[in-house]
PDB file of N, CA, C and O in Angstrom, chain B, residues numbered from 101:
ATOM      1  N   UNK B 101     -18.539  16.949 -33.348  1.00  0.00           N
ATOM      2  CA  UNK B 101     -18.634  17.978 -32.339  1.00  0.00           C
ATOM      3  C   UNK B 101     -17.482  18.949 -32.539  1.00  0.00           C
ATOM      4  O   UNK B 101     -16.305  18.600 -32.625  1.00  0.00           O
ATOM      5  N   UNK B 102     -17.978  20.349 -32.614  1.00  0.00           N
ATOM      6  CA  UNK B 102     -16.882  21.474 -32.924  1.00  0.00           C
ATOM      7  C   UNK B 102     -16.462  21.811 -31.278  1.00  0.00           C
ATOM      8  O   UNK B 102     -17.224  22.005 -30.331  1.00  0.00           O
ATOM      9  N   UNK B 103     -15.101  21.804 -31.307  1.00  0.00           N
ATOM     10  CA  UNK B 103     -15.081  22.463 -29.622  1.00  0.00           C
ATOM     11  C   UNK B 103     -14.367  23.816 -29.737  1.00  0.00           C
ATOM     12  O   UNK B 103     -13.207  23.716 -30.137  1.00  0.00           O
ATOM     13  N   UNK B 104     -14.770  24.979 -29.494  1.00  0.00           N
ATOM     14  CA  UNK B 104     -14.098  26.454 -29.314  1.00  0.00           C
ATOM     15  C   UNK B 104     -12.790  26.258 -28.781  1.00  0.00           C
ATOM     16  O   UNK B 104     -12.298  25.148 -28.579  1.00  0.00           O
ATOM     17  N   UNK B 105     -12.232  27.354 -28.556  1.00  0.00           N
ATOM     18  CA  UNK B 105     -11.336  27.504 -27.400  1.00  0.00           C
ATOM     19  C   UNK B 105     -11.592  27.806 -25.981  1.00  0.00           C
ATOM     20  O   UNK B 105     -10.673  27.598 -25.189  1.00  0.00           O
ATOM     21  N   UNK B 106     -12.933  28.360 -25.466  1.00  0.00           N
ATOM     22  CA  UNK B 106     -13.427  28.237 -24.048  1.00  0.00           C
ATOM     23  C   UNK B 106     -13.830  26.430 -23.767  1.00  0.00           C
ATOM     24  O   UNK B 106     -13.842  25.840 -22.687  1.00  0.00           O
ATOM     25  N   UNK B 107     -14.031  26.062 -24.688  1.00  0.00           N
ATOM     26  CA  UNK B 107     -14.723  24.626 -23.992  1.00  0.00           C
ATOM     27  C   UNK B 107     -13.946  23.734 -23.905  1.00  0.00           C
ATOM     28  O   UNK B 107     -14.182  22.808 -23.129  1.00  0.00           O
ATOM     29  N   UNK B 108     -12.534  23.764 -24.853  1.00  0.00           N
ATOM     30  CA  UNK B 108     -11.625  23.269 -24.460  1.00  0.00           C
ATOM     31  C   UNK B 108     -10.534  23.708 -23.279  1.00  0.00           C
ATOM     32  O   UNK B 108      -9.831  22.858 -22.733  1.00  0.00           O
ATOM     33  N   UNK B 109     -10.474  24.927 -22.989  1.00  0.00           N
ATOM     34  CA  UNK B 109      -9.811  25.370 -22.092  1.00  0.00           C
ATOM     35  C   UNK B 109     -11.042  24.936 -20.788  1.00  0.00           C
ATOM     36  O   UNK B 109     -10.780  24.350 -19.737  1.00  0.00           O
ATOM     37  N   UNK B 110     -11.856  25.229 -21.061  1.00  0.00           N
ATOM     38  CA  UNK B 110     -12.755  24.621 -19.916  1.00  0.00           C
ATOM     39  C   UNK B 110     -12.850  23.144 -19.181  1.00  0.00           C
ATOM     40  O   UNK B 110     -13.327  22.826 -18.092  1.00  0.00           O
ATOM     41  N   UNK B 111     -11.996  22.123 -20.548  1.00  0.00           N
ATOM     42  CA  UNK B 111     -12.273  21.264 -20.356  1.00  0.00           C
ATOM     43  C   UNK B 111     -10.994  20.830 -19.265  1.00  0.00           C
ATOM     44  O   UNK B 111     -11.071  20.070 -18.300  1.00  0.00           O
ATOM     45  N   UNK B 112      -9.387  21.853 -19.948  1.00  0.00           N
ATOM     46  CA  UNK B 112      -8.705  21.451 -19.173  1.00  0.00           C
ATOM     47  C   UNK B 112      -8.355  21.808 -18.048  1.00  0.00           C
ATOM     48  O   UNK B 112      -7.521  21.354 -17.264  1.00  0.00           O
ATOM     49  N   UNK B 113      -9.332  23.008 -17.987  1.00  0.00           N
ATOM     50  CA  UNK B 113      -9.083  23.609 -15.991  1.00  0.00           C
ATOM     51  C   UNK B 113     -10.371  22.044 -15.381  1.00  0.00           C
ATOM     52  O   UNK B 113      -9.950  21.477 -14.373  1.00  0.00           O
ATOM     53  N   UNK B 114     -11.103  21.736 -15.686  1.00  0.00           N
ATOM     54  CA  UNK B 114     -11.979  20.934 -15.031  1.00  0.00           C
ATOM     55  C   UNK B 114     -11.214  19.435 -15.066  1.00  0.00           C
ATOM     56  O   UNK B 114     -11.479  18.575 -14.225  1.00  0.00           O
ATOM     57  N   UNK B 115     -10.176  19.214 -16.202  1.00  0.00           N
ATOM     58  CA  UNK B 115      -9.314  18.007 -15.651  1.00  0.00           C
ATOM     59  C   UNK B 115      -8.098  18.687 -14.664  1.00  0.00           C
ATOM     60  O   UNK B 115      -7.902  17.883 -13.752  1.00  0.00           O
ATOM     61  N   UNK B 116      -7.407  19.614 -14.549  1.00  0.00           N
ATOM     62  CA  UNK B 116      -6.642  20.351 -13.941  1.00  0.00           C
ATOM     63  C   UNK B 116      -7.225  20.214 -12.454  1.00  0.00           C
ATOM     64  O   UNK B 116      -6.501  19.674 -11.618  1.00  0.00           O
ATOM     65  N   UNK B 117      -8.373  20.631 -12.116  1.00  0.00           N
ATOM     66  CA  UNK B 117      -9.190  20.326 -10.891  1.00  0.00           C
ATOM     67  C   UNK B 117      -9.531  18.937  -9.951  1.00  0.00           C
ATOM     68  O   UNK B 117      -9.590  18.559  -8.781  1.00  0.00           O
ATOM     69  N   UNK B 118      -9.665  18.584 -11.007  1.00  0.00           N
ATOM     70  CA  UNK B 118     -10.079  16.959 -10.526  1.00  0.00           C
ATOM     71  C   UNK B 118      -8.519  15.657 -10.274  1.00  0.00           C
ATOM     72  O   UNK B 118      -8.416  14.551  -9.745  1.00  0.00           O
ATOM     73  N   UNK B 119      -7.374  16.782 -11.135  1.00  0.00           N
ATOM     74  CA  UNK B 119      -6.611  15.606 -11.038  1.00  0.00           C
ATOM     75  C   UNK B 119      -6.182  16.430  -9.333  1.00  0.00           C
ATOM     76  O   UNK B 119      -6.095  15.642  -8.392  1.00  0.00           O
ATOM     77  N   UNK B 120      -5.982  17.693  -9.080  1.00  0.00           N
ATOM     78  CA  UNK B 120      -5.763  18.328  -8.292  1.00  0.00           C
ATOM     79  C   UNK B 120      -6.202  18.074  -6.863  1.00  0.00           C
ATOM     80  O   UNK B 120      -5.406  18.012  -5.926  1.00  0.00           O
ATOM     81  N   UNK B 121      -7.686  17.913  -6.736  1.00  0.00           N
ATOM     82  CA  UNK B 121      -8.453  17.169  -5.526  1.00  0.00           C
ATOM     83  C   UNK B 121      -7.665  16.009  -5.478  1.00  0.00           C
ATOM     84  O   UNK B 121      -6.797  15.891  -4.613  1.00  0.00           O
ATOM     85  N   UNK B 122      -7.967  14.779  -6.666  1.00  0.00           N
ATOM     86  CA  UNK B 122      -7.170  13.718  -6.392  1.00  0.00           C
ATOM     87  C   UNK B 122      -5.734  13.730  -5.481  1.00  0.00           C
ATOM     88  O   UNK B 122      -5.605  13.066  -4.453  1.00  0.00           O
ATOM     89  N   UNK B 123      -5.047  14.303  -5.852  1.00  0.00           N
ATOM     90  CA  UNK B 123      -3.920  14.531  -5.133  1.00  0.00           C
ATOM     91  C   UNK B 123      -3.862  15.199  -3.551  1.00  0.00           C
ATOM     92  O   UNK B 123      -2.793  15.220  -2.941  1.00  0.00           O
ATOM     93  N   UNK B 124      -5.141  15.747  -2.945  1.00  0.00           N
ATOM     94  CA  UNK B 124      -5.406  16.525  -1.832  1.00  0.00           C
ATOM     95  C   UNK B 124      -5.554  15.374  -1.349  1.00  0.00           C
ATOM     96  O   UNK B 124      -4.741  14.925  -0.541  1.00  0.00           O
ATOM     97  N   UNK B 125      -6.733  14.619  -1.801  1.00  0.00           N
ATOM     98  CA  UNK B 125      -7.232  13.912  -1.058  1.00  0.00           C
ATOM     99  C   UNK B 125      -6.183  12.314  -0.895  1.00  0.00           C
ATOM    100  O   UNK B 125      -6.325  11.443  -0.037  1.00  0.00           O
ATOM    101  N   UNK B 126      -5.117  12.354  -2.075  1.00  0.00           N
ATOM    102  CA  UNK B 126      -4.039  11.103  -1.365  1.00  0.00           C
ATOM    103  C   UNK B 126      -3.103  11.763  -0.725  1.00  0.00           C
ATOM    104  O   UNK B 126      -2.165  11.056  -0.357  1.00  0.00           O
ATOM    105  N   UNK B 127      -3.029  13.109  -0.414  1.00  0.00           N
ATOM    106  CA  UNK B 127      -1.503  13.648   0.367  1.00  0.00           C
ATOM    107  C   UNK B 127      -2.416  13.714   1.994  1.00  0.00           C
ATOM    108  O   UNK B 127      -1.652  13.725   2.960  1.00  0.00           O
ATOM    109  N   UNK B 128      -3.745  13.752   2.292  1.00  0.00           N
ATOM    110  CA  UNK B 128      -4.158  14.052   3.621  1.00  0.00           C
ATOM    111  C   UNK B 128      -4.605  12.612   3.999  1.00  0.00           C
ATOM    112  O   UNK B 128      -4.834  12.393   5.189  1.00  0.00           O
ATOM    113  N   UNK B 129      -4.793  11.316   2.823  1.00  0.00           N
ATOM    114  CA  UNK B 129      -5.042  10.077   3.903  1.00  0.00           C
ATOM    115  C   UNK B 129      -3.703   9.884   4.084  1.00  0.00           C
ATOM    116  O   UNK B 129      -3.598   9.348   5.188  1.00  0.00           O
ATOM    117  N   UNK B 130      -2.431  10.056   3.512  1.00  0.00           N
ATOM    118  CA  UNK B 130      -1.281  10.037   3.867  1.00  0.00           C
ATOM    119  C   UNK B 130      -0.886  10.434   5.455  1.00  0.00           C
ATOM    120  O   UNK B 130      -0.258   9.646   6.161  1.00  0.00           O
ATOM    121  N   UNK B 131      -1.241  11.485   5.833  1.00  0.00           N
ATOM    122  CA  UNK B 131      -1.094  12.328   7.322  1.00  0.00           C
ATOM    123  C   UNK B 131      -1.171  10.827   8.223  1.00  0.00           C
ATOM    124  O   UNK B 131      -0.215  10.430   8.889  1.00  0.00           O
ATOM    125  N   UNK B 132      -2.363  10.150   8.124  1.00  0.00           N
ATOM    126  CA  UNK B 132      -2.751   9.159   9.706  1.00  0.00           C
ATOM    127  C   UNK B 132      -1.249   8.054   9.448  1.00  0.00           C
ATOM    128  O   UNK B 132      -0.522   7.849  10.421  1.00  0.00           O
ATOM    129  N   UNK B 133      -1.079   7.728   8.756  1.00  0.00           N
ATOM    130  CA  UNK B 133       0.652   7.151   8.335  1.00  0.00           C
ATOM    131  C   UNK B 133       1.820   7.763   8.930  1.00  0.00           C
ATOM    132  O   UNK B 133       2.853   7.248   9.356  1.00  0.00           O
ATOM    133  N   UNK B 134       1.612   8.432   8.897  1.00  0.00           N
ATOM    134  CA  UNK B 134       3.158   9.881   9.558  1.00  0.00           C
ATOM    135  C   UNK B 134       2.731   9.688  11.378  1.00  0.00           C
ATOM    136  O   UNK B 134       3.532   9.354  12.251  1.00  0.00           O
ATOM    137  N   UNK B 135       1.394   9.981  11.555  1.00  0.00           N
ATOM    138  CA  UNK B 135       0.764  10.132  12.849  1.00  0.00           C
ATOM    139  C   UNK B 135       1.052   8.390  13.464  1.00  0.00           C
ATOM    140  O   UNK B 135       1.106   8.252  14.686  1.00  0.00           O
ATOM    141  N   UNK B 136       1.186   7.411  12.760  1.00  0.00           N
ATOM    142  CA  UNK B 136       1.565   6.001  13.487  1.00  0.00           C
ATOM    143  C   UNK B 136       3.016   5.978  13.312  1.00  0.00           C
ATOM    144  O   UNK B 136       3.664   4.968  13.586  1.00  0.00           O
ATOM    145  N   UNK B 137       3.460   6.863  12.943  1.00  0.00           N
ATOM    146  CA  UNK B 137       5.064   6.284  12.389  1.00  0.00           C
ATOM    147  C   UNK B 137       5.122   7.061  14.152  1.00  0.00           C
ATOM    148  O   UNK B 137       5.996   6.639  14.909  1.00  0.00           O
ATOM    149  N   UNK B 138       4.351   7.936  14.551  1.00  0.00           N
ATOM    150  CA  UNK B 138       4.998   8.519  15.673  1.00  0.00           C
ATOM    151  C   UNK B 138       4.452   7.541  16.601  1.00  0.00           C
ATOM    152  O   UNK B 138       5.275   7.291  17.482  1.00  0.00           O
ATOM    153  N   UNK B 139       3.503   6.980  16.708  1.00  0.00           N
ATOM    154  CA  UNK B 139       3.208   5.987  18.046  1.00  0.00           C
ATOM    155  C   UNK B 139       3.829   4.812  17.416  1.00  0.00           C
ATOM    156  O   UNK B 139       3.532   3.955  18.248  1.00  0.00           O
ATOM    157  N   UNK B 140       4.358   4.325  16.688  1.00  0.00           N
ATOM    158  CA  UNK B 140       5.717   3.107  16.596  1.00  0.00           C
ATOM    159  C   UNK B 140       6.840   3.871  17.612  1.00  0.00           C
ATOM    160  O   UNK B 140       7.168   3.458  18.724  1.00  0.00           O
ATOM    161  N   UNK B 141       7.249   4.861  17.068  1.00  0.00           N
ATOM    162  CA  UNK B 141       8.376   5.261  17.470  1.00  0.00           C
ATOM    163  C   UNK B 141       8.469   5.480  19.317  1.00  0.00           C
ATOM    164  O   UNK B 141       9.396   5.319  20.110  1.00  0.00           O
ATOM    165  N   UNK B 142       7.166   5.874  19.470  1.00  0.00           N
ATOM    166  CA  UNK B 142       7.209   5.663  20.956  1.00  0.00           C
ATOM    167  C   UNK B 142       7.372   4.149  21.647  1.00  0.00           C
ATOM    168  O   UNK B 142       8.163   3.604  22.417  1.00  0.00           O
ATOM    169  N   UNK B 143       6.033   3.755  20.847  1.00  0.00           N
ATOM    170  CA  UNK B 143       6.840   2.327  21.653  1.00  0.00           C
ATOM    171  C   UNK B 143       7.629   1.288  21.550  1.00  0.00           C
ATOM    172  O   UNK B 143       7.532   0.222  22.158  1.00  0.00           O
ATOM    173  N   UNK B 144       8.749   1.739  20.443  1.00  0.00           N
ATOM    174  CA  UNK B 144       9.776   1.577  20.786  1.00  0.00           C
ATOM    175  C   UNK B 144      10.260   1.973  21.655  1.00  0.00           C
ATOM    176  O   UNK B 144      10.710   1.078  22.369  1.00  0.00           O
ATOM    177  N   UNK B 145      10.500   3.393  22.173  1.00  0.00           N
ATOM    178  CA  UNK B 145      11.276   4.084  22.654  1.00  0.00           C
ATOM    179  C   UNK B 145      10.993   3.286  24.437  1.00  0.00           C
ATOM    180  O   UNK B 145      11.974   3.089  25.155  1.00  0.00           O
ATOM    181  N   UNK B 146       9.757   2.968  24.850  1.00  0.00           N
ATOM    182  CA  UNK B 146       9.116   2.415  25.765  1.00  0.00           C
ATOM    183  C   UNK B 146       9.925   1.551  25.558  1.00  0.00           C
ATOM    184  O   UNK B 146      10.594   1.685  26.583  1.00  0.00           O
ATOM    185  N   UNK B 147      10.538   0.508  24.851  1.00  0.00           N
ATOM    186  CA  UNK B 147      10.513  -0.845  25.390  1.00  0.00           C
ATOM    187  C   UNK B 147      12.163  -0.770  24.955  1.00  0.00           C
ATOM    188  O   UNK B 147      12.800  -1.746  24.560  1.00  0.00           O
ATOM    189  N   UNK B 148      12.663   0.490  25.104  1.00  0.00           N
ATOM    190  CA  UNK B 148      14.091  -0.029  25.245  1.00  0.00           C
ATOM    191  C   UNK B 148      14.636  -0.379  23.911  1.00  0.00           C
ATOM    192  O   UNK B 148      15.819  -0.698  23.796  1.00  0.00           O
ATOM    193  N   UNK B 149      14.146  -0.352  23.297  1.00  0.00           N
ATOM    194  CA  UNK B 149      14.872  -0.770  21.620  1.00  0.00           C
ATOM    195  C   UNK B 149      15.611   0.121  21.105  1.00  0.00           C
ATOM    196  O   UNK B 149      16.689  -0.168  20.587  1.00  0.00           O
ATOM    197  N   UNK B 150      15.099   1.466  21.174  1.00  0.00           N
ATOM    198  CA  UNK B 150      16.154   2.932  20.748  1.00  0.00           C
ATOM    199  C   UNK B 150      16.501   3.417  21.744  1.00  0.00           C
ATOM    200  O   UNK B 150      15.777   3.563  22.729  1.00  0.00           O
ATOM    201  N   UNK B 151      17.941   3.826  21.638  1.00  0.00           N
ATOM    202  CA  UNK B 151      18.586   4.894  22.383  1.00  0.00           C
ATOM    203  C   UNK B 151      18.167   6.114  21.938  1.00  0.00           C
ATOM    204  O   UNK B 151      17.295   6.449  21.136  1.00  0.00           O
ATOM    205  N   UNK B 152      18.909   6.684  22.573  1.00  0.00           N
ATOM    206  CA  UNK B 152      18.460   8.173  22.639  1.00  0.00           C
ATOM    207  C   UNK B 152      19.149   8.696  21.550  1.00  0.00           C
ATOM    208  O   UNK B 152      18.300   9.490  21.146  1.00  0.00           O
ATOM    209  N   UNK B 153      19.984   8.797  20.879  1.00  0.00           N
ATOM    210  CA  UNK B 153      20.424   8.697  19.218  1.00  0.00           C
ATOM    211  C   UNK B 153      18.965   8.316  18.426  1.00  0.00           C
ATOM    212  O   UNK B 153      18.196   9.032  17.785  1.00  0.00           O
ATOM    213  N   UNK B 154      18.941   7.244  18.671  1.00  0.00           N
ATOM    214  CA  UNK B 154      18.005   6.754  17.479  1.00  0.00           C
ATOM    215  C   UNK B 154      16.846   7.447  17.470  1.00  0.00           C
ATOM    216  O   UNK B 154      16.304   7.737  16.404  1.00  0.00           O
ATOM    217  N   UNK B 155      16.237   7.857  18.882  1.00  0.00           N
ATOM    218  CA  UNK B 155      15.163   8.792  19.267  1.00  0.00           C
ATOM    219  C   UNK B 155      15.203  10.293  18.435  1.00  0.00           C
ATOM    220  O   UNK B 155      14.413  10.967  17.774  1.00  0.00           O
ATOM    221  N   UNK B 156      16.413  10.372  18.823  1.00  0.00           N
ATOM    222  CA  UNK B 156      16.672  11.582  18.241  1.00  0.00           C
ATOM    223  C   UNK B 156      16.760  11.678  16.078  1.00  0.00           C
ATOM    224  O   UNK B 156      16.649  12.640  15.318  1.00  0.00           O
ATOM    225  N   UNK B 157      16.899  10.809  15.924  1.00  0.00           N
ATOM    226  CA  UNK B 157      16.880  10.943  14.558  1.00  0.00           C
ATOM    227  C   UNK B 157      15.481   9.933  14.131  1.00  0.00           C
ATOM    228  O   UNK B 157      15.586   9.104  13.228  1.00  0.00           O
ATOM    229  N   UNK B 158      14.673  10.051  14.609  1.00  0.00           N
ATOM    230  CA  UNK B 158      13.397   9.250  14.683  1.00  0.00           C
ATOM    231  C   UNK B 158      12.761  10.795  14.363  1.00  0.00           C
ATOM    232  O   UNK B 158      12.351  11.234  13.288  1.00  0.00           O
ATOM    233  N   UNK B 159      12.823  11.389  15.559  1.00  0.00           N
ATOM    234  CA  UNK B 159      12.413  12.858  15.772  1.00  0.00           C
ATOM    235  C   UNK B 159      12.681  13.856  14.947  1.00  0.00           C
ATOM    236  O   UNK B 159      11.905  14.790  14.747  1.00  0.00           O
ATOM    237  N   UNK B 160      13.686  13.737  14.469  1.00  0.00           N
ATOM    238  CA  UNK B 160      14.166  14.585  12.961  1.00  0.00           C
ATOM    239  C   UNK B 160      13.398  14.102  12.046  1.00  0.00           C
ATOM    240  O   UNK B 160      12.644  14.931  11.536  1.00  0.00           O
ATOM    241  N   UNK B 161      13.308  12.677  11.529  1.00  0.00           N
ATOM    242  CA  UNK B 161      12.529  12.365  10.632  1.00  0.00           C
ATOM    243  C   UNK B 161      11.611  12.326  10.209  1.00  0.00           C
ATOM    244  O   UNK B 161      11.332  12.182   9.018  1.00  0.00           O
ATOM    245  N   UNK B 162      10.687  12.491  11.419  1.00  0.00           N
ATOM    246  CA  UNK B 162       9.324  12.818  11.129  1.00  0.00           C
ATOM    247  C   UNK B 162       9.231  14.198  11.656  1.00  0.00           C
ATOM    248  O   UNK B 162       8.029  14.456  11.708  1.00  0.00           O
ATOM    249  N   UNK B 163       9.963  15.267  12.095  1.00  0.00           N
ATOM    250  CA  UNK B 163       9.634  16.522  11.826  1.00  0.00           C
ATOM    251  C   UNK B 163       9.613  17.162  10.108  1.00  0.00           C
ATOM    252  O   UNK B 163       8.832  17.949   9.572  1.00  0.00           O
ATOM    253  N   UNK B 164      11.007  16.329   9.488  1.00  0.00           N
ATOM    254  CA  UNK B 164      10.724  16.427   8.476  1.00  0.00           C
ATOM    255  C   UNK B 164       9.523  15.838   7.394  1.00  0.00           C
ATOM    256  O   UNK B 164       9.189  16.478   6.397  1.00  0.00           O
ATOM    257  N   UNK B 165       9.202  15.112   7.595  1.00  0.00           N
ATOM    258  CA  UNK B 165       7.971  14.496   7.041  1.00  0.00           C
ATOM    259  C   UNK B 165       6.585  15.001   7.089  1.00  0.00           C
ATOM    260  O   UNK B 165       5.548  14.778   6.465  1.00  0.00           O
ATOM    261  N   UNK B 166       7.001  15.868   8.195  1.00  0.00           N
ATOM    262  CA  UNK B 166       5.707  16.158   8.569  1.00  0.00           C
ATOM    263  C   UNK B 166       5.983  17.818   8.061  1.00  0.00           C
ATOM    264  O   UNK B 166       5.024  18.413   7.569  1.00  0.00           O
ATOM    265  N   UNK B 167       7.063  18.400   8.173  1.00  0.00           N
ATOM    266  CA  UNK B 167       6.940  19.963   6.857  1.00  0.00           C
ATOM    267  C   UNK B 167       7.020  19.395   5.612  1.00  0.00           C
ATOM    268  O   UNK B 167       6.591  20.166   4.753  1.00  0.00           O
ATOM    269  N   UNK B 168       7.415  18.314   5.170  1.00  0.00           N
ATOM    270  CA  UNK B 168       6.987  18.212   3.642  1.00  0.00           C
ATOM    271  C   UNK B 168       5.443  17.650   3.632  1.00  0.00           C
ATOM    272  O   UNK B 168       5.040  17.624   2.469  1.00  0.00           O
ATOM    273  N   UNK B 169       4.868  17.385   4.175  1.00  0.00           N
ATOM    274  CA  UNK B 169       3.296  17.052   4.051  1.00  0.00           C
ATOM    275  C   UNK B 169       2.667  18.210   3.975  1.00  0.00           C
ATOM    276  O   UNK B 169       1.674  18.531   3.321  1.00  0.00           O
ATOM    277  N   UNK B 170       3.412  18.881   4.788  1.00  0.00           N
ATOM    278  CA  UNK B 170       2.207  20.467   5.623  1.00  0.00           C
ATOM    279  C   UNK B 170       2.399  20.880   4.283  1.00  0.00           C
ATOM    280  O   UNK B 170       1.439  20.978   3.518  1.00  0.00           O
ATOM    281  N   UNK B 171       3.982  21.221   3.809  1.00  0.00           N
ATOM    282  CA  UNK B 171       4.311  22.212   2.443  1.00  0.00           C
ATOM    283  C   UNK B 171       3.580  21.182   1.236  1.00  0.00           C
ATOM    284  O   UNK B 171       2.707  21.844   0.673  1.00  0.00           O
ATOM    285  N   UNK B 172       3.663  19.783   0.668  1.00  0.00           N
ATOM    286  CA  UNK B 172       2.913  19.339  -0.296  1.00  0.00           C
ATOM    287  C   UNK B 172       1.340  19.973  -0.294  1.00  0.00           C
ATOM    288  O   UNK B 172       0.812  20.664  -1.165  1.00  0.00           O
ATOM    289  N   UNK B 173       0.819  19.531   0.894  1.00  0.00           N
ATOM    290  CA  UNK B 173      -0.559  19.858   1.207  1.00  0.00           C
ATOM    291  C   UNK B 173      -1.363  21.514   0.731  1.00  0.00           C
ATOM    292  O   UNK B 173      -2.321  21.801   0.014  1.00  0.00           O
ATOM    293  N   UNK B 174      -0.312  22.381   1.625  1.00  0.00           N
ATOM    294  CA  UNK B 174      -0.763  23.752   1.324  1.00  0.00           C
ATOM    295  C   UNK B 174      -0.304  23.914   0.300  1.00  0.00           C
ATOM    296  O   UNK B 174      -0.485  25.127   0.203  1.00  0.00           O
ATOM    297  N   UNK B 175       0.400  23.494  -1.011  1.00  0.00           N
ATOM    298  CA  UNK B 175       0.782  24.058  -2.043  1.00  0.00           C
ATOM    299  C   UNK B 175      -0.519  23.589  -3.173  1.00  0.00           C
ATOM    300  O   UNK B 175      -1.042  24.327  -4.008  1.00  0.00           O
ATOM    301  N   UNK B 176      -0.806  22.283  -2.927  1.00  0.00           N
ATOM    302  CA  UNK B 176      -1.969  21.776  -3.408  1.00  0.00           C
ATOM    303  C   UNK B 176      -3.318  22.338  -3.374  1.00  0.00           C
ATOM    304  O   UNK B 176      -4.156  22.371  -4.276  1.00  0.00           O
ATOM    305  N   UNK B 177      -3.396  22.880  -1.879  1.00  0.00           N
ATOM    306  CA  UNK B 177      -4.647  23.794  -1.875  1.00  0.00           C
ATOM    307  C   UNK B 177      -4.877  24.851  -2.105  1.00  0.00           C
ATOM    308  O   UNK B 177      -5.963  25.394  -2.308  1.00  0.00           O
ATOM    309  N   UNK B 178      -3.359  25.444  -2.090  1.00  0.00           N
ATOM    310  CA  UNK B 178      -3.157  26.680  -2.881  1.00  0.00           C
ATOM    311  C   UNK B 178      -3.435  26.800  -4.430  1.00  0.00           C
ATOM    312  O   UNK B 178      -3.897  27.810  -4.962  1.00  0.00           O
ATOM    313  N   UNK B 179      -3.135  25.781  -5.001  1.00  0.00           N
ATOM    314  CA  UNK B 179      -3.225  25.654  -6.524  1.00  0.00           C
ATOM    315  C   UNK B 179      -4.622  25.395  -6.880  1.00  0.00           C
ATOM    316  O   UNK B 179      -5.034  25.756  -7.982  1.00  0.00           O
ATOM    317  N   UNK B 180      -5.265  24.893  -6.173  1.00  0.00           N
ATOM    318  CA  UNK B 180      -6.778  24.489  -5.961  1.00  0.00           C
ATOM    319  C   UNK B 180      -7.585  25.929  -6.014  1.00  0.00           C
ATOM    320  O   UNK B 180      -8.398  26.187  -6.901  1.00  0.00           O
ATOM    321  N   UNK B 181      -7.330  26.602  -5.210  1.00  0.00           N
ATOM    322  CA  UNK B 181      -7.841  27.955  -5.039  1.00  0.00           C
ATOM    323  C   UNK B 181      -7.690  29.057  -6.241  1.00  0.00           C
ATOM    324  O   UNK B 181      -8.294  30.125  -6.341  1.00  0.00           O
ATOM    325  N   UNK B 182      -6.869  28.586  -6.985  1.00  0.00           N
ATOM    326  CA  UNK B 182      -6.428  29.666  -7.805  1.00  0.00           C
ATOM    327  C   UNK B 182      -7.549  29.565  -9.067  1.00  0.00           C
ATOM    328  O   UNK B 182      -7.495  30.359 -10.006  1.00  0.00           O
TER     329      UNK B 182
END
């Protein structure tokens, strides 16, 4: 089999794509993980285990977690689009 240069470049935007979804689709089942790290953290916070320190850097941590998901995510779908 002779392959051009479109069918090979074809071949590697269509692995480029697929590894690309792959990665959408493990950075967004990721999200419901971040979303329990926040109902742990509450009930802790309910039952007296964290102070309000620890609350507070509970709360940092998953604000951050949650802009590096948003920014992984949209950069992924951005690249997707292109």
């Amino acid at each position: 089999m002779v392959l051009n240069l479109h069918s090979v470049s074809y071949l590697v935007l269509i692995s480029s794509i697929t590894i690309n979804q792959d990665r959408i689709k493990d950075c967004q089942s990721r999200k419901p993980e971040l979303q329990e790290i926040n109902g742990d953290a509450d009930v802790l916070l309910d039952s007296g285990r964290l102070d309000e320190g620890d609350a507070e850097r509970v709360e940092r941590t998953n604000e951050s977690l949650s802009a590096r998901f948003t920014a992984i995510n949209d950069k992924l779908v951005e690249t997707q689009s292109k």
